[in-house]
C-alpha positions as CSV (number, residue, x, y, z in Angstrom):
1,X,58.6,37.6,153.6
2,X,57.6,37.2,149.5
3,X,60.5,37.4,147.3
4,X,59.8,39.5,144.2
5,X,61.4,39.9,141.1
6,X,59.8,41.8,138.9
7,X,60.5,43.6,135.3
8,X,61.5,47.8,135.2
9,X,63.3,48.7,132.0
10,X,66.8,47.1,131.7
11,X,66.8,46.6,135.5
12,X,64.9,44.3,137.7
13,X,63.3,44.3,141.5
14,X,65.7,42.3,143.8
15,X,64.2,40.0,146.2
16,X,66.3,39.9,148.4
17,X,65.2,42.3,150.5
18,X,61.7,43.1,149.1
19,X,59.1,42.7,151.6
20,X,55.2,43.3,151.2
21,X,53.6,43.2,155.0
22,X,53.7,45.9,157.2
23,X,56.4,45.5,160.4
24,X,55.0,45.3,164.0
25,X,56.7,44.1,167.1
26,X,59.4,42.5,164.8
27,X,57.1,40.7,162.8
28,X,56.1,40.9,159.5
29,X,52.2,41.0,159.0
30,X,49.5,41.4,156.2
31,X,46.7,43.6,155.9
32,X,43.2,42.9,155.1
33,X,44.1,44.3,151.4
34,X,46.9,45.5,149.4
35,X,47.5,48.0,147.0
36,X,50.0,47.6,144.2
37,X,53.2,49.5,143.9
38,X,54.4,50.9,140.1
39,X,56.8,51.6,138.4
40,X,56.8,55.2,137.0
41,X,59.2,55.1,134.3
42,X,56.8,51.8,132.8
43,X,53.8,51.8,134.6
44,X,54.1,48.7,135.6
45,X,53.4,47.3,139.2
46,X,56.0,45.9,140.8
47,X,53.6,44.0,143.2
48,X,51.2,44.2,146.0
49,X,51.9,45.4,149.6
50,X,49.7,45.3,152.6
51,X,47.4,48.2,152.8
52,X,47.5,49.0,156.9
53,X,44.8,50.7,158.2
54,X,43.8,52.3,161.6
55,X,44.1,49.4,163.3
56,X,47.5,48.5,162.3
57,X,48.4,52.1,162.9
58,X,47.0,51.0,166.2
59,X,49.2,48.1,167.0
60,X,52.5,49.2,165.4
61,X,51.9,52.3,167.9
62,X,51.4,50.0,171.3
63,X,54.6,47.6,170.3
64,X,57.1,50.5,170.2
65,X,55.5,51.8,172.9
66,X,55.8,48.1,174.7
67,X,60.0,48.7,173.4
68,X,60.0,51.7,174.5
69,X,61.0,51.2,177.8
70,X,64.2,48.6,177.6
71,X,65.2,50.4,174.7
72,X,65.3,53.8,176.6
73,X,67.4,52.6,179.7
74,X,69.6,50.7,176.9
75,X,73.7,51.6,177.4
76,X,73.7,54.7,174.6
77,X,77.0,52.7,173.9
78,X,74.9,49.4,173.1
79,X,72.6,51.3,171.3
80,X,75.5,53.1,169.0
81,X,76.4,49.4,168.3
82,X,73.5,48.4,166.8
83,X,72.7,51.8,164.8
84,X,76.5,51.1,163.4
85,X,75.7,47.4,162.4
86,X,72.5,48.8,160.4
87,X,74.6,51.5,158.6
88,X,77.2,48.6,157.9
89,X,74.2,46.3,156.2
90,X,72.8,49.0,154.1
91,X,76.7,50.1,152.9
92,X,77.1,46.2,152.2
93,X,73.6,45.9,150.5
94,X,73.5,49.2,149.0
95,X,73.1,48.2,145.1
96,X,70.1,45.9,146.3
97,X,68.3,49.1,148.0
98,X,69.4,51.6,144.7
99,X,67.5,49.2,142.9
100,X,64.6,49.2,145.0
101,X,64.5,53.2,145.3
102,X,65.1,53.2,140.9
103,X,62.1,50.8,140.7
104,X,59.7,52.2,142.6
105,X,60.8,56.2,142.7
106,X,62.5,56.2,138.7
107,X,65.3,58.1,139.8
108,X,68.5,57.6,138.0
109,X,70.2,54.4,139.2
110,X,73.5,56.8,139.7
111,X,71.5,59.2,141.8
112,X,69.7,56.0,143.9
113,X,73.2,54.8,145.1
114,X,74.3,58.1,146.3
115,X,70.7,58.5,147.8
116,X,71.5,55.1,150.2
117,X,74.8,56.3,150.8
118,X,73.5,59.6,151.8
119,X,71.1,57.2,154.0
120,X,73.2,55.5,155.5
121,X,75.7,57.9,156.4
122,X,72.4,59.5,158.7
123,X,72.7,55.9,161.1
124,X,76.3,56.0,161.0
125,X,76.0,60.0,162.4
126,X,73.9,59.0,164.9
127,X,75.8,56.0,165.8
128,X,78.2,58.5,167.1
129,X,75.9,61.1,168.2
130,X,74.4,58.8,170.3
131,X,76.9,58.4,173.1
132,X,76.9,62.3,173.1
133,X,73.7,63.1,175.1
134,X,75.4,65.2,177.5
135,X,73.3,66.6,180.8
136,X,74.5,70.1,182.7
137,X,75.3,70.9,186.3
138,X,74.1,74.1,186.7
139,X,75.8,76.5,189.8
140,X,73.1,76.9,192.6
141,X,72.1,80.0,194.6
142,X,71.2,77.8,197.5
143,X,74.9,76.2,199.3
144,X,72.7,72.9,199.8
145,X,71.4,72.3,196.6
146,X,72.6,71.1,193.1
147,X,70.9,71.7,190.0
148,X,71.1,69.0,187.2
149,X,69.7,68.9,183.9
150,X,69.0,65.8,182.4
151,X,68.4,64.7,178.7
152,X,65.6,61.7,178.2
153,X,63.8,60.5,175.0
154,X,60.6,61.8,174.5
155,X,58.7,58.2,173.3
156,X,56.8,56.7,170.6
157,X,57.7,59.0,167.3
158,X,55.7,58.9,164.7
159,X,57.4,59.4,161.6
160,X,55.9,60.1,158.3
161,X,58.2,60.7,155.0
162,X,57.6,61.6,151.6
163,X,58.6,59.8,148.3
164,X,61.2,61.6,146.9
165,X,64.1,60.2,149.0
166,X,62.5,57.3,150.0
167,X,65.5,56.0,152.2
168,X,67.1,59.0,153.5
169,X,64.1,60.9,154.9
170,X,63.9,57.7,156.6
171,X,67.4,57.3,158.2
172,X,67.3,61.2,158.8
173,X,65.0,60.5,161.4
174,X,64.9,57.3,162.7
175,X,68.7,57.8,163.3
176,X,68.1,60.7,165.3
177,X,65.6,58.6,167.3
178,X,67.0,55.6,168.0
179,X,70.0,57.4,169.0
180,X,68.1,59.0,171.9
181,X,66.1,56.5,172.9
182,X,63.2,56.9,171.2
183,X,61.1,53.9,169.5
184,X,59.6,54.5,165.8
185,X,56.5,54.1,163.9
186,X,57.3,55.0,160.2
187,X,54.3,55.6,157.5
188,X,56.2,56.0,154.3
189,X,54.5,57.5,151.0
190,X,52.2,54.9,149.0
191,X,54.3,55.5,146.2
192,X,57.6,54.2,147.4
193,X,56.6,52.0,150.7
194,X,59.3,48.9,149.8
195,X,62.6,50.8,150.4
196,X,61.1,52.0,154.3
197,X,60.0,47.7,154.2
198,X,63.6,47.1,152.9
199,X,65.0,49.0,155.6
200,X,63.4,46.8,158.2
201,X,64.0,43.7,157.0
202,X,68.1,45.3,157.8
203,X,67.0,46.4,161.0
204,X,66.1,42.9,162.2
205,X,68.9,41.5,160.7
206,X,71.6,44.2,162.5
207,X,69.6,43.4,165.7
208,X,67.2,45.9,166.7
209,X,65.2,45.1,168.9
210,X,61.2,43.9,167.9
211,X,59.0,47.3,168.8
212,X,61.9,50.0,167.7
213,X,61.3,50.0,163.8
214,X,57.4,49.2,162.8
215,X,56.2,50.4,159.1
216,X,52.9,50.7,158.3
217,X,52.7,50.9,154.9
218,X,49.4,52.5,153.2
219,X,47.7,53.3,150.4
220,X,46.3,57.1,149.4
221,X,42.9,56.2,150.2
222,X,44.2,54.9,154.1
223,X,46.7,57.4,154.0
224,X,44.3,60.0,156.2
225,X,42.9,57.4,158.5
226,X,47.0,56.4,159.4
227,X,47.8,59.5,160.0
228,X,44.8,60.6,162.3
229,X,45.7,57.8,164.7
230,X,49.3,58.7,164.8
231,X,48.8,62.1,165.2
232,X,46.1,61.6,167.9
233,X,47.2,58.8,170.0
234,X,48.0,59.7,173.4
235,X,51.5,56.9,173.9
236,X,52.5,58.7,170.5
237,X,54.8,61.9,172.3
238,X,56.4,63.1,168.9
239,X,55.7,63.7,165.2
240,X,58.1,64.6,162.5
241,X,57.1,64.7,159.3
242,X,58.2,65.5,156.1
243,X,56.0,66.7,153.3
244,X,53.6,69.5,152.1
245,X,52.8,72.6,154.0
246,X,49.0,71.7,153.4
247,X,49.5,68.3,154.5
248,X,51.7,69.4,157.0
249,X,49.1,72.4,158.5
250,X,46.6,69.0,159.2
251,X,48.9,67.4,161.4
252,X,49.6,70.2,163.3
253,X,45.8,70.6,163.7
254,X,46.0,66.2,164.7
255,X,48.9,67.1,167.5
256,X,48.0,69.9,169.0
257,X,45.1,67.8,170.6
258,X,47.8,65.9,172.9
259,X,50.1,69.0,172.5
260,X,52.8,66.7,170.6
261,X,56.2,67.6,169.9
262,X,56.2,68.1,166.3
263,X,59.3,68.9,163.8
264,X,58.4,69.4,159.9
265,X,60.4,69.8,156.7
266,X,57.5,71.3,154.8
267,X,57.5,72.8,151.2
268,X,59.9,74.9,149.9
269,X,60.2,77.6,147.2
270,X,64.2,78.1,146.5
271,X,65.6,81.2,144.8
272,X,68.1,80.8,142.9
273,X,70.3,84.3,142.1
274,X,73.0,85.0,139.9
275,X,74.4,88.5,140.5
276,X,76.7,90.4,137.9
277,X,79.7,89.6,139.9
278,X,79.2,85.7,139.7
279,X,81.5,83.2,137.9
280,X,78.6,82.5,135.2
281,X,79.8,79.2,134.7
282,X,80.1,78.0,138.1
283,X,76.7,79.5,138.4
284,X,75.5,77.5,135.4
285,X,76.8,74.0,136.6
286,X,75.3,74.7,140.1
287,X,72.1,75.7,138.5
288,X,72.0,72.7,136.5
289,X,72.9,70.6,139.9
290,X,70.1,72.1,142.0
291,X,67.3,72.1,139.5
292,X,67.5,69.0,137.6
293,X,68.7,66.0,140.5
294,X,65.8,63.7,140.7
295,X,64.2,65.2,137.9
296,X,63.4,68.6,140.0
297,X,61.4,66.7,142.7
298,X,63.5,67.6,145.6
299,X,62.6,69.6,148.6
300,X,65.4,71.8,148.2
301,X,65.8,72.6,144.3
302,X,65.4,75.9,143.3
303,X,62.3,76.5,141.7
304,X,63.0,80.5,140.9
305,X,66.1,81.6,139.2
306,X,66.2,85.3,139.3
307,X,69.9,87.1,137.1
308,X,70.8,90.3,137.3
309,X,70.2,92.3,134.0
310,X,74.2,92.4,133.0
311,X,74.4,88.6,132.5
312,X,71.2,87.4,131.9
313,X,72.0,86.7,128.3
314,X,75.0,84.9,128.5
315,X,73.5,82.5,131.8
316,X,70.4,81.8,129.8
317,X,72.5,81.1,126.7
318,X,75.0,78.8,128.8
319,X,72.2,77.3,130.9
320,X,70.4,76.4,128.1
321,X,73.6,74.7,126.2
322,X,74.4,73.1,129.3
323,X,71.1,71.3,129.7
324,X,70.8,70.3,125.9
325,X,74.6,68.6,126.2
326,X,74.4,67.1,129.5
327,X,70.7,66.3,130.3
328,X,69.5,62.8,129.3
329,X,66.2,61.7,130.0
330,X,65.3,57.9,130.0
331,X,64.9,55.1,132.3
332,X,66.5,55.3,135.7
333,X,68.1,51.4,135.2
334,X,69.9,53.1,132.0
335,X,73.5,53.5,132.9
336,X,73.3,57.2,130.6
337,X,70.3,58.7,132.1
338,X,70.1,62.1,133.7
339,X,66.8,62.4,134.2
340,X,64.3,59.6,135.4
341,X,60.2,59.9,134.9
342,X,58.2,61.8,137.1
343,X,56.3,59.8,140.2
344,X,52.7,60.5,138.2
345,X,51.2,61.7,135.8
346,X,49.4,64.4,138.4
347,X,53.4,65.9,139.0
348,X,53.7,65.9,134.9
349,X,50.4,67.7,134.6
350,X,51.5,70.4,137.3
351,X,54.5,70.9,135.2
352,X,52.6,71.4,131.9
353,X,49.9,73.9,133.7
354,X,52.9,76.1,135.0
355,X,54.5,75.8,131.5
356,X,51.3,76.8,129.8
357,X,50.2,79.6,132.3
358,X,53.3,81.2,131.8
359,X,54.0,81.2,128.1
360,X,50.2,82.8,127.9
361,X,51.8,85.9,130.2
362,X,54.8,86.0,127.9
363,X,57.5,83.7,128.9
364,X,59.2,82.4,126.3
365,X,60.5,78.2,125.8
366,X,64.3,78.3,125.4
367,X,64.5,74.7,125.3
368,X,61.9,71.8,126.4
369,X,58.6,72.4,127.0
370,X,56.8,69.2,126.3
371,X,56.0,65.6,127.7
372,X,58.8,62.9,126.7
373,X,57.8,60.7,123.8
374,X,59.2,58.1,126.6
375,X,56.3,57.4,127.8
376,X,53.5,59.5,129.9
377,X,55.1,60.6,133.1
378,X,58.4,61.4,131.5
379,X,59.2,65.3,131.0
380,X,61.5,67.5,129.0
381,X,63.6,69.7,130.9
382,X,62.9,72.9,130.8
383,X,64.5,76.5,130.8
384,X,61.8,79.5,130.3
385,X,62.8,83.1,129.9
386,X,61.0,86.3,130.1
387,X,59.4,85.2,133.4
388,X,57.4,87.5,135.6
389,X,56.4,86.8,139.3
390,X,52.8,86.9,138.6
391,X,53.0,83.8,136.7
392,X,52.8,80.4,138.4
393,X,55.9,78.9,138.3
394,X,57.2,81.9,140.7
395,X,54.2,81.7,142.9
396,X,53.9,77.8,143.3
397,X,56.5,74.7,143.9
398,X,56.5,72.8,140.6
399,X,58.2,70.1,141.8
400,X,59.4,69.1,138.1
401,X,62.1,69.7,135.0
402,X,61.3,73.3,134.9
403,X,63.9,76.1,135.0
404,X,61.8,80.0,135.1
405,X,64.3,83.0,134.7
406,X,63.6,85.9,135.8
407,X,65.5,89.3,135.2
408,X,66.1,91.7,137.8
409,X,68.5,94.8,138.0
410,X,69.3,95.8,142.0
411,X,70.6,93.2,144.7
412,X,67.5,95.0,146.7
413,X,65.1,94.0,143.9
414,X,66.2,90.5,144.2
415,X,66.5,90.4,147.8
416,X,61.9,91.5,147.7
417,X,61.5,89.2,144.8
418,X,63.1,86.0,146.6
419,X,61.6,86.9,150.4
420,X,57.8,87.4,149.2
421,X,57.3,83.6,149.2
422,X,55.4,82.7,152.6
423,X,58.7,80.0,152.7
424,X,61.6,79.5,153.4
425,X,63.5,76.3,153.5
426,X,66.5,76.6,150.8
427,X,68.3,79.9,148.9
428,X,71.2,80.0,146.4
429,X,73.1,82.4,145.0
430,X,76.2,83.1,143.3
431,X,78.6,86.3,144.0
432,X,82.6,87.0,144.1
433,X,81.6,90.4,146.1
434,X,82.4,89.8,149.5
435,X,80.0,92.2,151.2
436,X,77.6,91.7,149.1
437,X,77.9,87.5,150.3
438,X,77.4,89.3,153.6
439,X,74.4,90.9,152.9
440,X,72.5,88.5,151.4
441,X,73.4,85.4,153.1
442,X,72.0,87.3,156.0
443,X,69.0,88.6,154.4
444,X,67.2,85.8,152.4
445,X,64.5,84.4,154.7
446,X,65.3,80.7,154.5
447,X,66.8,77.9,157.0
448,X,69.9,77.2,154.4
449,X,71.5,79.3,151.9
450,X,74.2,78.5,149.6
451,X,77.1,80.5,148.4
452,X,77.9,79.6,145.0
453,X,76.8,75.8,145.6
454,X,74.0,74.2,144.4
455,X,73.6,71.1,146.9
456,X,73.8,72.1,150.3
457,X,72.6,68.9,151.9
458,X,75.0,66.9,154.4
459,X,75.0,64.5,157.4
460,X,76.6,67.3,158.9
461,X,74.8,69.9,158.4
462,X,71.1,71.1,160.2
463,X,68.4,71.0,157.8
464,X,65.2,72.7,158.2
465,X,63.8,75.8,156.9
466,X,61.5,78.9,158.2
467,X,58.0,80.5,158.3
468,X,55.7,78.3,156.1
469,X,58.6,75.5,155.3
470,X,58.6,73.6,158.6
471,X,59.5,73.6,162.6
472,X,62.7,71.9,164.0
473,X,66.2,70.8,162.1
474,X,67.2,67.5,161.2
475,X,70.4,66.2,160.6
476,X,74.2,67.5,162.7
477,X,74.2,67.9,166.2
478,X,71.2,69.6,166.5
479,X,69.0,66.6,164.9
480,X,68.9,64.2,168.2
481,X,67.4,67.2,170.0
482,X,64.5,67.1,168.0
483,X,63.6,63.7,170.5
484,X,65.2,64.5,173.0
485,X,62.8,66.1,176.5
486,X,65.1,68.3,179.2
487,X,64.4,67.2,182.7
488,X,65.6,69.7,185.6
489,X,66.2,67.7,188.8
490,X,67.1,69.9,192.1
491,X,69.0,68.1,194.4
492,X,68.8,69.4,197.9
493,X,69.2,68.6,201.4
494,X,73.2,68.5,201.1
């Protein structure tokens, strides 16, 4: 392990738990090269880490597999020990990992707490979830037989997560897995491989077993070659991945050569609607919650917001207000910021093309509209009006500070308007009709809808979306399915 302690605005990299080689079998191991991890709010790099390859991919893949076994026939009750002592180390070392998510992600220091909390809450979950594998006897036609149904883990999952919410998309998964039985292989994004490391480093320390938790850390130029070999090999028996639908549409292509399991949280598109009957400021503060956390680079922010023609005026007026007073951008270590940098200055670019395409159609800049004099991948936030769905910003994710509002004038308008996208992972919208919650709960085409609320996301709660925006749920009691094979055994002869 190599300590680090390294400069990011008024904050610092903590070594205690920074580590810079990938993890295999329990061990921590370097890598013919490295690539350097930055910060985004500086641009600064916060040090090397070992750039795995194929061959890494390789081994990390045969030592779970080599776990795989012991760790399967474990008691569920031994195995719910040890997931609980991990959740209890990340709750004790939780400042340690914020910091590590604020260096190497930006996001608000605030935001990176609740982030490991939120993380940590996923082990905890499936602490308890794991002694809850429950089989069937099913009633038999035939007087001497029985018919059971059993519930094994599926193997080796490869698990590949994004850098957005660089801890939780980990826990999310791995939780579920380790729960079941299941050993791990996690690739995490280039751009924030230290808090998946720093994860590790608990894991060993609450006990897990060498083989269950391997990281192979990568850079963008290994990232495809990784990925191929845990998509292809033959002991891997499950991918879940979370990430874009283009991305996404190549694993599928990887795993349908071994006919994998596969679950995928894949790119979303959220409405956002605000009909005449809704409490316009609720509707503004949940607005303001579901654009702007993380800077607008989460999977489930709303990217469209579509108000009926009565109160258009007075939301954009208030939504605008509201993100003048209470928005702040600046370095994630600074105790008053809102809004932390983008991950690169490719993300800042996107949002500036979707800004610029649709002001040339007509939109109009209530407020924002320009890069940060912070520094280059730091963004205003953004609220456009006058927006049409021919322009960009309702056609593609921005993944950024950018609010587009568009008018409509019938619930059936906006019901057209929000189901065109080819996904469907998150919807919002805010109503005190009763029926008309009805209706349109049922009729947006997306895996999670919320009823005037802004953040939907919870331990609790499945989370997954529909048509382009992924396969499988994660999360709740459905998430330990996801690994989870159904084995039929008939018992006769009695």
């Amino acid at each position: 392990p190599v300590p680090a302690r390294s400069g990011s605005g008024s904050g610092a990299l903590p070594g205690g738990l920074v580590r810079r080689g990938g993890l295999v079998g329990g061990r921590w191991l370097e890598a013919p090269a490295a690539f350097a991890v930055r910060d985004p709010a500086s641009g600064q790099e916060l040090g090397p880490v070992a750039d795995c390859g194929a061959a890494e991919a390789r081994e990390a893949v045969r030592a779970a597999h080599g776990a795989g076994a012991a760790w399967g026939r474990l008691a569920a009750k031994e195995r719910s020990g040890l997931l609980r002592r991990w959740y209890e180390l990340m709750v004790e070392r939780k400042d340690e990992l914020a910091a590590i998510i604020t260096a190497e992600n930006g996001k608000p220091l605030k935001e990176a707490q609740g982030e490991i909390l939120y993380s940590a809450s996923f082990l905890e979950w499936f602490a308890e979830e794991a002694r809850r594998v429950y089989g069937d006897v099913i009633p038999a036609s035939a007087k001497d037989r029985r018919i059971l149904v059993l519930k094994q883990p599926v193997g080796v999952a490869a698990i590949i997560t994004p850098w957005n919410f660089p801890s939780a998309m980990i826990t999310r998964k791995v939780g579920a897995a380790l729960a079941a039985g299941c050993t791990v292989v996690v690739k995490p994004a280039e751009d924030t491989p230290l808090s998946a490391l720093a994860l590790g480093e608990l894991a060993n320390q609450a006990g897990i077993p060498a083989g269950v938790y391997n990281v192979v850390p990568c850079s963008r130029q290994q990232a495809a070659a990784v990925g191929e070999v845990l998509c292809t090999d033959p002991l891997v028996a499950k991918i879940s991945f979370t990430g874009s639908t283009e991305t996404g549409k190549i694993l599928l292509r990887h795993a349908a050569g071994t006919v994998k399991r596969v679950s995928m949280e894949l790119g979303g598109h959220a409405p956002f609607i605000v009909f005449d009957s809704a409490d316009v400021d609720r509707a503004v503060a949940g607005a303001l919650a579901s654009k702007f956390r993380n800077s607008g680079q989460t999977c489930v922010c709303t990217n469209r917001f579509l108000v009926q023609k009565g109160i258009h005026d007075k939301f954009v007026e208030k939504f605008a207000k509201a993100i003048r007073s209470e928005l702040r951008v600046g370095n994630g270590f600074d105790a008053n910021t809102t809004q932390g940098p983008l991950i690169n200055e490719k993300a800042v670019e996107k949002v500036e093309r979707h800004i610029n395409d649709a002001v040339s159609q007509g939109a109009s800049i209530v407020t924002g509209g320009k890069r940060h004099s912070l520094g280059k991948n730091f963004f205003e936030p953004t609220l456009l009006s006058n927006v049409t769905t021919k322009m960009l910003c309702t056609q593609e994710e921005t993944f950024g500070p950018l609010a587009p509002v568009i008018k409509f004038e019938t619930e059936e308008e906006a019901i057209a308007i929000a189901n065109a996208a080819n996904v469907g992972l998150a919807g919002y919208f805010y109503s005190q009709d009763p029926a008309q919650i009805w209706r349109v709960a049922e009729q947006l085409e997306v895996g999670m809808v919320g009823v005037n609320e802004g953040i939907v996301s919870s331990v609790e709660s499945p989370f997954g979306g529909v048509k382009q925006s992924g396969l499988g749920r994660e999360g709740s009691k459905y998430g330990i399915d996801e690994y989870l094979e159904i084995k039929y055994v008939c018992f006769g002869g009695l």
